[in-house]
C-alpha positions as a Markdown table, in Angstrom:
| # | Residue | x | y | z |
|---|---|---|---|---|
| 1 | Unk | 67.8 | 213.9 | -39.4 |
| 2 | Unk | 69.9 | 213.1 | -42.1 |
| 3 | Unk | 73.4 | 212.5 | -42.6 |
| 4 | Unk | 74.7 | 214.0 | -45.6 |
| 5 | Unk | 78.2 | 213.4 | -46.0 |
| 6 | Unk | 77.3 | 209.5 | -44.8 |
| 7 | Unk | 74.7 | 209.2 | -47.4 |
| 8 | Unk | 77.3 | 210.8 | -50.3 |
| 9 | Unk | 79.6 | 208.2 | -49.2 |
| 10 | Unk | 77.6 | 205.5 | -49.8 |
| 11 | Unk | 76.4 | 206.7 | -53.0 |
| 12 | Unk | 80.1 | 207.3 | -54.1 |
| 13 | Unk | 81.2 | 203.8 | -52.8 |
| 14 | Unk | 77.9 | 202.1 | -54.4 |
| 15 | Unk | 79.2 | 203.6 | -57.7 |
| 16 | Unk | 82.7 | 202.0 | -57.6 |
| 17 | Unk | 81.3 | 198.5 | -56.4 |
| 18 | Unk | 79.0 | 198.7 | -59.3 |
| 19 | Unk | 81.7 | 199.8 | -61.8 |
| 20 | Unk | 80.5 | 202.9 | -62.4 |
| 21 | Unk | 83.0 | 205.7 | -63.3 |
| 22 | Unk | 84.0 | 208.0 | -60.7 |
| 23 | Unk | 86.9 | 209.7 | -62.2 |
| 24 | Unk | 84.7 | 212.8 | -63.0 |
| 25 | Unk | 81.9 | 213.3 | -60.8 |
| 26 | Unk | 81.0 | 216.4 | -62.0 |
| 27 | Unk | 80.9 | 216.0 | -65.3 |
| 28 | Unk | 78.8 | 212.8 | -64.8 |
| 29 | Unk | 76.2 | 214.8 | -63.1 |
| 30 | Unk | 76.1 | 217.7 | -65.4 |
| 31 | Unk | 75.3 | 214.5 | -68.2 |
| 32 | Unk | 72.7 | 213.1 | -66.1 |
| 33 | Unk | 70.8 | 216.6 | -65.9 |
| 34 | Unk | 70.8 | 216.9 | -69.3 |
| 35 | Unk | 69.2 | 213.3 | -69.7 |
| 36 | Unk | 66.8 | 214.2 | -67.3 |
| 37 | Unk | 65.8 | 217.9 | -68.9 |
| 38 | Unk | 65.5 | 216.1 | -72.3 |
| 39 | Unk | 63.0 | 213.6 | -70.3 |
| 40 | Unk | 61.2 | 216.3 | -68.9 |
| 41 | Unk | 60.5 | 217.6 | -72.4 |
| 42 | Unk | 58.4 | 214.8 | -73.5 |
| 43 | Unk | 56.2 | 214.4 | -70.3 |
C-alpha cells in the first residue's frame, strides 16, 4: 500500500531542493490545473 503523507513529503522536500516555490501550495496547484485544462483543450 501506499504511503501518503511519506510520498507528500517527498514531493514537498523535492520542491525546495529544486528551488521551487513553496510559499503557496495552493495556489501553485490551482495554476498547474489551469495549464493542464488548457492542454487538454488542444488534444
Amino acid at each position: 500500500m501506499i504511503d501518503l503523507l511519506q510520498l507528500q513529503k517527498e514531493v514537498y522536500q523535492n520542491k525546495i531542493e529544486k528551488g521551487f516555490d513553496v510559499t503557496d501550495i495552493i495556489k501553485n496547484f490551482v495554476l498547474h490545473m489551469e495549464n493542464y485544462r488548457k492542454l487538454a483543450k488542444h488534444i
